[in-house]
FIDRENGU-194316 format. One record per residue: x negated, y, z negated of N, C-alpha, C, O in turn. Coordinates in steps of 0.2 Angstrom, whole numbers, plus 5000, padded with zeros to 4 digits. Layout:
N
XYZXYZXYZXYZ...
This chain:
504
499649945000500050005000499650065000499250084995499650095006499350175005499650235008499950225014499750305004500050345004499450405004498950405001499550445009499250535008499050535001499250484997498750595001498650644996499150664995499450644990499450714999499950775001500550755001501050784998500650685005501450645004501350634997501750674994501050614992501150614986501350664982501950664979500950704983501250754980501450824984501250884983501650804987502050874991502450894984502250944981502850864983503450894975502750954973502851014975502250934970501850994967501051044970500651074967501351034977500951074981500951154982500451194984501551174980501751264979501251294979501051324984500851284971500551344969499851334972499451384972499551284974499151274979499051334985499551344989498351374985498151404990497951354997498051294997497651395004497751365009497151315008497151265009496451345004496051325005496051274999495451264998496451244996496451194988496551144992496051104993497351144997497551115000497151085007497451045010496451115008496351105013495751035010495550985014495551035003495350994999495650944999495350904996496350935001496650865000496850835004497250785003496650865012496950835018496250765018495650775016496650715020496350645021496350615017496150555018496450635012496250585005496850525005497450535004496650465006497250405005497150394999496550394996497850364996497850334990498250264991498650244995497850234986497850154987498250094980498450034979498150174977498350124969498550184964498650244967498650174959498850224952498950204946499450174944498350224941498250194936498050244933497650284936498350234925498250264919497650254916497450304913497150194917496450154913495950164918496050144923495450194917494850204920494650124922494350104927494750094918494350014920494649974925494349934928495650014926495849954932495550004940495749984946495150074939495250094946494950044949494550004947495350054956494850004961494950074967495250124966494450034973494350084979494950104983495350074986495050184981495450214985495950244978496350284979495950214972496350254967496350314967495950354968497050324964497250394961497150394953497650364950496650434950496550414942497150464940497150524942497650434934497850494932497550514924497850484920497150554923496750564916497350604912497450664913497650574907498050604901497750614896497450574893497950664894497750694883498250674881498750704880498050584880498550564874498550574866498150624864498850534862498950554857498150514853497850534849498050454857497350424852496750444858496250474856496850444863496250454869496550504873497150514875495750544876496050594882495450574889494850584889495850544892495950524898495250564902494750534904495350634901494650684905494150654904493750664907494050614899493250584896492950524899492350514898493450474905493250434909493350454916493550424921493250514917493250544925492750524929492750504935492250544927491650514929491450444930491050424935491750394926491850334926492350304932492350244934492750344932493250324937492950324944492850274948492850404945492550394952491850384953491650424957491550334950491150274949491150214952490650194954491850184951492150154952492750184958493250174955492850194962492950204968493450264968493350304972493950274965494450334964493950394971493450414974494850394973494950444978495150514977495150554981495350524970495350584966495850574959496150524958495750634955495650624947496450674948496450724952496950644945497350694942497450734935497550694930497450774934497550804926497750864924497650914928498050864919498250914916497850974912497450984907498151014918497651074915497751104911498351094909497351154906497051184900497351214898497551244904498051244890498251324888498851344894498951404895499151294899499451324900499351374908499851404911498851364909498451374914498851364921499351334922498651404926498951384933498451344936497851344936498951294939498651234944498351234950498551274954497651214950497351204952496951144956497051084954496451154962496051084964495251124963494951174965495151074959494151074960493851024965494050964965493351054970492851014973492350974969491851014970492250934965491750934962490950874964491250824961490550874965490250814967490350754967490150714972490750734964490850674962491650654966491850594966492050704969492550694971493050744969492850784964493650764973494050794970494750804963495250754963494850844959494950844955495450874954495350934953496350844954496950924954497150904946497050854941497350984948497450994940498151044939498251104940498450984936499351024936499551054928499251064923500051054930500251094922500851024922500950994927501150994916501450944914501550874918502150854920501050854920500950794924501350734920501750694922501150734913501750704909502250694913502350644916502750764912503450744917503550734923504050714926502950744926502950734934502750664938502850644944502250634931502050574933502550534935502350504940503050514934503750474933503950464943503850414947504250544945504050564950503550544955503650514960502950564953502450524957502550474960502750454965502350424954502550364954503050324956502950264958503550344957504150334960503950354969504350324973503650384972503350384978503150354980503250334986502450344976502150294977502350204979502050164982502850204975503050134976503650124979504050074978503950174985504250184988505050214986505350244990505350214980505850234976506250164974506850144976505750134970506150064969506750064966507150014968506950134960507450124957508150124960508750134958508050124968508550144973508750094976509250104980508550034976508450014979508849934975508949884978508949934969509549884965509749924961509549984960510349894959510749914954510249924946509849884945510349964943509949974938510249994930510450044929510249944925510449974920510149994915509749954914510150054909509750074905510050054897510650064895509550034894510050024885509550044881508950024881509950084875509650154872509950104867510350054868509750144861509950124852509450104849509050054851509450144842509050084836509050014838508649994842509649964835509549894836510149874843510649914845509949824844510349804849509849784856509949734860509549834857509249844867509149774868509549744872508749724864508549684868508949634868508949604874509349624864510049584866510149584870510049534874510549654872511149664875510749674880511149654884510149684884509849664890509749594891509949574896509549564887509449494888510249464890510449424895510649474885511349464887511649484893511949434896511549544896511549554901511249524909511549524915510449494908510249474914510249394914510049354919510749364907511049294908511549294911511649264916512049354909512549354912512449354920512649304923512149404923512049424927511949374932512049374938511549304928511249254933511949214933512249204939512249194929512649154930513149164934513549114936513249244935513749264941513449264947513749304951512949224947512649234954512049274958511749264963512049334952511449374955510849374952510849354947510249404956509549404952509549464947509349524949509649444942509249494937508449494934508049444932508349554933507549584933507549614925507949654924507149584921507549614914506749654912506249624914506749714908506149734905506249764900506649814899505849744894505749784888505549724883505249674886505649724876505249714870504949624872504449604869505349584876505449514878504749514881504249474879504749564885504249554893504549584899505049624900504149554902504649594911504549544916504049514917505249534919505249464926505949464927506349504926505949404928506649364930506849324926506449304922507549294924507749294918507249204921507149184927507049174912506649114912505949144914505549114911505649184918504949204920504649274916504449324919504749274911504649354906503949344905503749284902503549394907502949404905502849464900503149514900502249444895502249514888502149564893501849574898502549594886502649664888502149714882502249704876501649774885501349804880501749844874501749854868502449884879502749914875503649904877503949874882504049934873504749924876504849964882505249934886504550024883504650054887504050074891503550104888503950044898503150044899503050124903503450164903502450134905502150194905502450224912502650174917502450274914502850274920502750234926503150204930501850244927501750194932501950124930502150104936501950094927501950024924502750004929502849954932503150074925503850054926504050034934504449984936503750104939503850094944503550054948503650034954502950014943502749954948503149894947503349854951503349894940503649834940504449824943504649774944504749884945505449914949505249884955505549834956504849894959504349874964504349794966504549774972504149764959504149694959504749654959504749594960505349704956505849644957506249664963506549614966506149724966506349714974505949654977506149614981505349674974505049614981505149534979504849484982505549534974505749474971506449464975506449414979506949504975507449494980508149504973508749474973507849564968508249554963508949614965508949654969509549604961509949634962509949684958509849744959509849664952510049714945509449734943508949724947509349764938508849774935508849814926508849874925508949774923509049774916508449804911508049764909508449874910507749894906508049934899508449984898507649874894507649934888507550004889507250024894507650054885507450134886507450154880507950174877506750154878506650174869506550274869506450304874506650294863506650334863506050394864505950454866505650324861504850354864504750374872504450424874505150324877505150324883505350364886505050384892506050404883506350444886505850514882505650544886505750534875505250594875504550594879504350654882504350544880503850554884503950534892503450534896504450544893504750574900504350504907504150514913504450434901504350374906504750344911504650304916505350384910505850344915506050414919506550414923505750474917506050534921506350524929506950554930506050494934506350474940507050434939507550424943507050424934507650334938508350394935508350424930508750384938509450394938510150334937510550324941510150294931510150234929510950224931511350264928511250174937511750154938512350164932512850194933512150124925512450124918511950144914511350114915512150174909511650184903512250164897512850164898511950144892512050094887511850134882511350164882512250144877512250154869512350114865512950114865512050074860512350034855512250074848512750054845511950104846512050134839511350164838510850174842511350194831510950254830510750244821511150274817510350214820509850224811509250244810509050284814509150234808508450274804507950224807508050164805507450234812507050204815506450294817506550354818505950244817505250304822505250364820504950404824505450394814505450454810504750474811504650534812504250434810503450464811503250484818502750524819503650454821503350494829504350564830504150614833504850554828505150604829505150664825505150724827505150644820505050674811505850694810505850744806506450684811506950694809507550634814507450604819508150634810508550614813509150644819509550634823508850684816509250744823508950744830509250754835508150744829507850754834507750684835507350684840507850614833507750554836508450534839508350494843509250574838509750574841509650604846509850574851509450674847509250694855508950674859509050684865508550624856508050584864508350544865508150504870508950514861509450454864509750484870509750464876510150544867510650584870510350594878510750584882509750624879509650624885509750594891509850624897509750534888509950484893510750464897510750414901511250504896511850494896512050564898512550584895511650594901511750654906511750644912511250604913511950664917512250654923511350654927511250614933510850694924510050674929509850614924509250604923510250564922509850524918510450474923510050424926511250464924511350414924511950434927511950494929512450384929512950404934513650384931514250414931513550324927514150304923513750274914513150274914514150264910514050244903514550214898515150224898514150174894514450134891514150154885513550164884514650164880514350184873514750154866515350164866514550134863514750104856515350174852515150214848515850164852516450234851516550234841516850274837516150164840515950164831515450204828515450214822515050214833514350234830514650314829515050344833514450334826514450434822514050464827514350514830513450454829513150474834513550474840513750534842513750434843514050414850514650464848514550514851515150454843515650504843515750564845516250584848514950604841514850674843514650684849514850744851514450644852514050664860514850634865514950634871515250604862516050614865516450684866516650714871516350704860516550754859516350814863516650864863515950804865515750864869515350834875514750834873515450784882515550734884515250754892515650784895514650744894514550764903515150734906515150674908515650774908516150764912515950734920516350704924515250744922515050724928514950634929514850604934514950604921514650524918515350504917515750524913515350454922516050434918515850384913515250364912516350364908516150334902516750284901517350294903516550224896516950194895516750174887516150194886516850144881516850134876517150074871517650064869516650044869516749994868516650004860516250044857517149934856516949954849517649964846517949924842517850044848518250074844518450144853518050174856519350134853519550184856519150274856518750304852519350304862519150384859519650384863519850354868520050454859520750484864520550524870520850524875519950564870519850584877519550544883519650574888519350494882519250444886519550374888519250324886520050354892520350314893519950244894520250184892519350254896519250154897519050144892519050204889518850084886518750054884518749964884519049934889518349944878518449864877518449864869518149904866518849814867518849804858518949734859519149694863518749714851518849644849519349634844519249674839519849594845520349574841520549504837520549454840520649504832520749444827520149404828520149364832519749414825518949424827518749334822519249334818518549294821518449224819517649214818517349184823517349224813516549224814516649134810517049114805516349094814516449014809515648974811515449024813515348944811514848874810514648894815514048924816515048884821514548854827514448924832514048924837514948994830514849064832515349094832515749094827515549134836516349184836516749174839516749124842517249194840517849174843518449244841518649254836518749274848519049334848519449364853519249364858519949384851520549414857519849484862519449524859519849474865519749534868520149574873520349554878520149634871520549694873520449744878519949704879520449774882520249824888520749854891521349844891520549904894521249954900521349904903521849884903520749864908520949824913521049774913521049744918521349744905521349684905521349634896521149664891521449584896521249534889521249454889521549414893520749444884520649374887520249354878520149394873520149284878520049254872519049254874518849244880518649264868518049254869517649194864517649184858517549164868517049124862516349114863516149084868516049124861515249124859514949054853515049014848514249074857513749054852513149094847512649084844513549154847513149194843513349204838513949214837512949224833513149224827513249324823512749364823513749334820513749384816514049444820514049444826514349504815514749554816514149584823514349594828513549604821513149654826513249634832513449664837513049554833513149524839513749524845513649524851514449524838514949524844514849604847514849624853514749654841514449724847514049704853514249714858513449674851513049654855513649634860513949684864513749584860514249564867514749614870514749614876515049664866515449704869515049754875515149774880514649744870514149824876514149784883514349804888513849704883513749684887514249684893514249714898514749644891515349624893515749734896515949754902515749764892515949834895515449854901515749874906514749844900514449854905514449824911514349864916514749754913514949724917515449734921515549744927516049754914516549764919516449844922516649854927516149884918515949944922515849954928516149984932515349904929515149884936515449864941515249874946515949834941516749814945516949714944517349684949516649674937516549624935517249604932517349624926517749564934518349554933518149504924517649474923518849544920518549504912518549414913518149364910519049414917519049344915518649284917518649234915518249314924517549284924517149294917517049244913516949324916516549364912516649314907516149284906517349304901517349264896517249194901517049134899517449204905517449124906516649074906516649014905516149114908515549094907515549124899515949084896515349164896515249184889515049124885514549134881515349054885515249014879514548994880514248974875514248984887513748954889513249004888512748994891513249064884512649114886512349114877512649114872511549094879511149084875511149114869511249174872511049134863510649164859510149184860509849144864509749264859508949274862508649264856508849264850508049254860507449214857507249264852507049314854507249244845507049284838507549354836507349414833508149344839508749364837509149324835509249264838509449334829509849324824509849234828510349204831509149204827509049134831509149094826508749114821509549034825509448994820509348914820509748884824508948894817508848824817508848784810508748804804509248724813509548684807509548624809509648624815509648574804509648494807509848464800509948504795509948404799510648394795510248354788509848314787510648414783510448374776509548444774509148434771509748494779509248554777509748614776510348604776509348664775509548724774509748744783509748704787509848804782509948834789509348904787509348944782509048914795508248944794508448974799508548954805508649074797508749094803508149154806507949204803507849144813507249204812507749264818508149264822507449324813507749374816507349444816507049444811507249494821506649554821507049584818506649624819507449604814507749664810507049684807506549654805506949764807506349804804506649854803506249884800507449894802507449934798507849934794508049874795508349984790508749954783509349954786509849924783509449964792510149944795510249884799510849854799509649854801509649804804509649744799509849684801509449764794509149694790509849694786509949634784510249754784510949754783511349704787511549644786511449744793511749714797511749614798512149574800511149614797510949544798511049484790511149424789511049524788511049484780511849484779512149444775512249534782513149534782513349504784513849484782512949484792513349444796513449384795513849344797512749364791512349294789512849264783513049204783513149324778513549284774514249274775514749264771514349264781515149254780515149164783515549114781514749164786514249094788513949054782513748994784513849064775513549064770513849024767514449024767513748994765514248924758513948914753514248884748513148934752512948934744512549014744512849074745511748994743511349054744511149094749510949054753511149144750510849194755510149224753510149274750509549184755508849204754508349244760508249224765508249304758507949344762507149334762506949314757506749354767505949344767505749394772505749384778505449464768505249504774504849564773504749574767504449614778503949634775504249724777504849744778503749734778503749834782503049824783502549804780502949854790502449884793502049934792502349994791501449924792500849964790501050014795501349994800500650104794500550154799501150174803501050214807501750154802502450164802502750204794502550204788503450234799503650274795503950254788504450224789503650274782503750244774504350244772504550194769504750294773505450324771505750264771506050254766505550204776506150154776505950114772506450084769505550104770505250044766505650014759505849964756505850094756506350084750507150084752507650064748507250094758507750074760507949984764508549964765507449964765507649894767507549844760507949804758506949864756507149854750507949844746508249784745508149894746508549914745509249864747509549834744509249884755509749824760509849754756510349734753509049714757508949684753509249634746509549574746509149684741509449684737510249674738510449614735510549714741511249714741511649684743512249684741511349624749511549594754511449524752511549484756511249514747510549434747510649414741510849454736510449354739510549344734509649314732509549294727509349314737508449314733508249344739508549354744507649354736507149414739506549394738506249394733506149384745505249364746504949414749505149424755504449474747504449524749503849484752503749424750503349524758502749484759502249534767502449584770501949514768501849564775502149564782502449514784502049614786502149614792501849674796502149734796501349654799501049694803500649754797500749814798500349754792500149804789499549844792499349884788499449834798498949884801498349904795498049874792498349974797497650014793497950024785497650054781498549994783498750004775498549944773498449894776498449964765498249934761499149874761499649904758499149824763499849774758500049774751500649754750499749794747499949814742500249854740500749844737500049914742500450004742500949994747501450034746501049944753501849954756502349924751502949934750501849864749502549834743502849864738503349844735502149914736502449974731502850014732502950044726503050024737503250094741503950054742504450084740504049974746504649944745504849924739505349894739504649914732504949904724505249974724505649974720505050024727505550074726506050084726506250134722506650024730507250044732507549974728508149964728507149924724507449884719507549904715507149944712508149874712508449884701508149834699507949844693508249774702507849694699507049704699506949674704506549724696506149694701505649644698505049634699506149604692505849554690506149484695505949424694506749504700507149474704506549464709506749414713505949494711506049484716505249464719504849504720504949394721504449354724503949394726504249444729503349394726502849414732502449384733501949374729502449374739501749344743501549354747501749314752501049394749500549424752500649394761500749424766500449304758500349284764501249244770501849214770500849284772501749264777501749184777502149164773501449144781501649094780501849044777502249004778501249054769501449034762502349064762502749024760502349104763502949144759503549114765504149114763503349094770503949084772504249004770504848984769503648964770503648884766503948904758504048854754503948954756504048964748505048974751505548944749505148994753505749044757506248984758506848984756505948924763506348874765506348794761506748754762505948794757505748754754506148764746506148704743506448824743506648844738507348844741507748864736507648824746508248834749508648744747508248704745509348754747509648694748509948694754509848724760510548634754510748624760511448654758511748634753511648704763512148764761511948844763512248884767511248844758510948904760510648934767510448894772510648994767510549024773509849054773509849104770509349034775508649094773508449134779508249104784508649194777508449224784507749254783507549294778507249244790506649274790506449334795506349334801506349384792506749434796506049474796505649484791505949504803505249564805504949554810504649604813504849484812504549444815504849444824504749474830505249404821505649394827505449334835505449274835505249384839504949344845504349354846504049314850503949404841503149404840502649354839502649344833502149324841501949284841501149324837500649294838501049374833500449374832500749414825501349424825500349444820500049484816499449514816498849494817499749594813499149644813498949654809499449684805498349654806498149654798497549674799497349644804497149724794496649774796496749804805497249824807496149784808495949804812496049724818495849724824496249674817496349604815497149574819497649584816496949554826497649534827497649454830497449434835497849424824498049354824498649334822499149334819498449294827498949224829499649204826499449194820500049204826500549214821501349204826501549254830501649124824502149114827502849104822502949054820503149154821503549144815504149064816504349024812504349074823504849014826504748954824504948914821504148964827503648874828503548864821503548814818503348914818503048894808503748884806503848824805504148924806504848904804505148834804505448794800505048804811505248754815504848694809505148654806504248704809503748644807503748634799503648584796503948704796503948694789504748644787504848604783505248674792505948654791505948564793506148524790505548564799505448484799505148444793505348384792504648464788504248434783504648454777504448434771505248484778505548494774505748424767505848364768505748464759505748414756505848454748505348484746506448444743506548514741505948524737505548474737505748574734505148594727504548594732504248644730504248564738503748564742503748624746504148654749502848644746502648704746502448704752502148754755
């Protein structure tokens, strides 16, 4: 794939004299990377001042390494410019952040135009309700493309993902990949970080998706007004064309109320009077083997039954199922597959075999989530409800005394223990989590995760439910500077196989 200079960036040629411009005639571009170490011959470097590393310090390194010129963001505000410099040419724009999106989007010929595209915004829920989405999706026949916390591919081919929301270029290369895969949809998480840092700026998303709004990433937004803004953006008519929103959430009501009339919207949850579409669930049945429920709609109702477990999930499902029929997805197809659509992997996933406890692993990480999860798990409950779970180091503190807390009120034992404590000390996060207990002779601590999770299921009878919560679908832990190996499912699995009560 090779693109101009100029076809590139014609969008930011303006303020270019004749002679800058005359700097940029012939240059092809061949690639577009963020990392000085992936340039190859003919790259476009783009050098960013992030927030750990600034990009301008591997310039030389770059076109070293073959780069066909260095993009960057210039000084204070400064007007954009191109330097000749020995080593190659060097433009220099003012907020390439927002522009890159753009770029990139060019570069890979405008993938997000090219399938249908859905976007899913919220504290908890994204990955679900996408994975929900791109099973659904296959079962009716079409190829979905799913991306975020899972990985990114085709539903069954998911490759790690570094983050939920990848970096602009990443996004439009991988948009890129499932065209040339032959995909119809394309289902991408959209975290809040993604949308401040103006990762998805290009894509104009078929549906955008709300599921709800808690206390999450306060150290990257520092407030809960401004972490509901960077949701909100997304559900404006340059972000999305139609929308699906959770009509329960407080969040979601407000941004009803005063509603882009250009987005049509539909609401799933709970009615809103100024908006006619909707989906609801009625006489709702959470029992053993999953759910079971009238469902409701403008265009329609039908019986659903599931294999998933708990109050958040039937949301989960609703988002799904609204997003579908949004799309022009008749209900009664839709239920009619439903009982066949999996559980995702290290969501509210449970494993059990006969004459043990029931061992559920779930990522809940903040006090809503681990709420939500430990409510949903008791109605399913028939003796104890045992919880085992940590908070993350270099993340924001505030929650700490609040999942504690959750904890507490939801559970009936409590194994506090690590997850992810990065550059903190685990002791002082455990500190800072005793905060939000009244018992705290009630309550286990062991350090070591997988000690604690054998202490967790092994302390269990058969009735109880122990849910191990933070984890999820992570296969590794970060501790100091230290990232190892760590499969919470598979230890889970192995420890409940050798199961034997009192055995450690």
């Amino acid at each position: 794939m090779s693109i101009s200079l100029t076809t590139l960036l014609a969008a930011q040629l303006a303020p270019f004299s004749e002679a800058e411009l005359t700097l940029l005639n012939g240059i092809e571009i061949d690639g577009l990377t963020l990392d000085s170490r992936e340039v190859i011959q003919g790259s476009l470097f783009v050098a960013l001042n992030g927030s750990v590393t600034d990009g301008r310090q591997f310039i030389q390194s770059a076109f070293a390494q073959g780069a066909s010129a260095v993009l960057c963001e210039v000084d204070n505000n400064q007007p954009s410019y191109v330097e000749a410099t020995p080593l190659g040419v060097i433009i220099y724009l003012s907020e390439v952040t927002v522009q890159l999106s753009h770029i990139a989007a060019i570069f890979y010929q405008q993938p997000a135009k090219q399938v249908t595209i859905i976007g899913i915004t919220g504290t908890n829920g994204k990955t679900t309700v996408t994975q929900l989405l791109a099973q659904w999706l296959e079962l009716l026949g079409s190829k979905a493309y799913s991306m975020g916390t899972l990985g990114n591919g085709l539903v069954g081919q998911l490759v790690p993902s570094p983050n939920t929301t990848l970096n602009p270029i990443a996004v439009q290369q991988h948009l890129a990949l499932a065209v040339s895969l032959g995909a119809d949809y394309v289902v991408m998480e959209v975290s809040s970080h993604g949308l401040s840092l103006h990762r998805v700026a290009s894509i104009v998303f078929d549906v955008a998706v709300f599921t709800n709004l808690s206390r999450d990433h306060l150290d990257f937004h520092g407030d809960m007004a401004s972490y509901g803004r960077a949701k909100q953006v997304l559900f404006s008519q340059d972000y999305c064309k139609k929308a699906v929103v959770n009509g329960a959430d407080a969040e979601a009501q407000q941004w009803l109320n005063d509603w882009d009339k250009q987005v049509a919207v539909s609401c799933f949850n709970q009615r809103h009077p100024d908006h006619p579409m909707y989906l609801e669930a009625r006489d709702i049945n959470y029992h053993t083997d999953g759910i079971s429920a009238l469902i409701e709609s403008k265009n329609g109702s039908g019986r659903l039954n599931s294999q998933l477990l708990g109050a958040f999930n039937l949301e989960n499902i609703l988002a799904a199922l609204n997003t579908l029929m949004i799309l022009g997805f008749e209900l009664d197809s839709l239920l009619t597959i439903a009982p066949v659509i999996k559980p995702v992997a290290g969501r509210m996933e449970a494993f059990t075999a006969s004459g043990k406890p029931t061992v559920v692993v779930d990522y809940a990480h903040t006090s809503d989530a681990l709420a939500q999860a430990l409510k949903a798990l008791r109605v399913h409950c028939d003796k104890q409800l045992i919880v085992m779970f940590g908070c993350g180091g270099d993340r924001d503190q505030g929650k700490r005394p609040l999942m504690a807390e959750a904890a507490e009120t939801y559970s009936d034992k409590i194994i506090f223990t690590q997850d992810n404590s990065r550059s903190e000390d685990p002791n002082a996060i455990i500190s800072q989590m005793f905060d939000g207990i009244k018992h705290p002779n009630e309550v286990l601590v062991e350090l070591d995760r997988t000690r604690a999770v054998a202490i967790a299921i092994n302390q269990a009878t058969v009735g109880d439910i122990v849910l191990l919560a933070g984890k999820g679908h992570e296969d590794y832990q970060i501790i100091a500077n230290e990232r190892l190996d760590y499969d919470e499912r598979s230890w889970a699995k192995i420890v409940l196989k050798k199961y034997h009560q009192g055995a450690l």
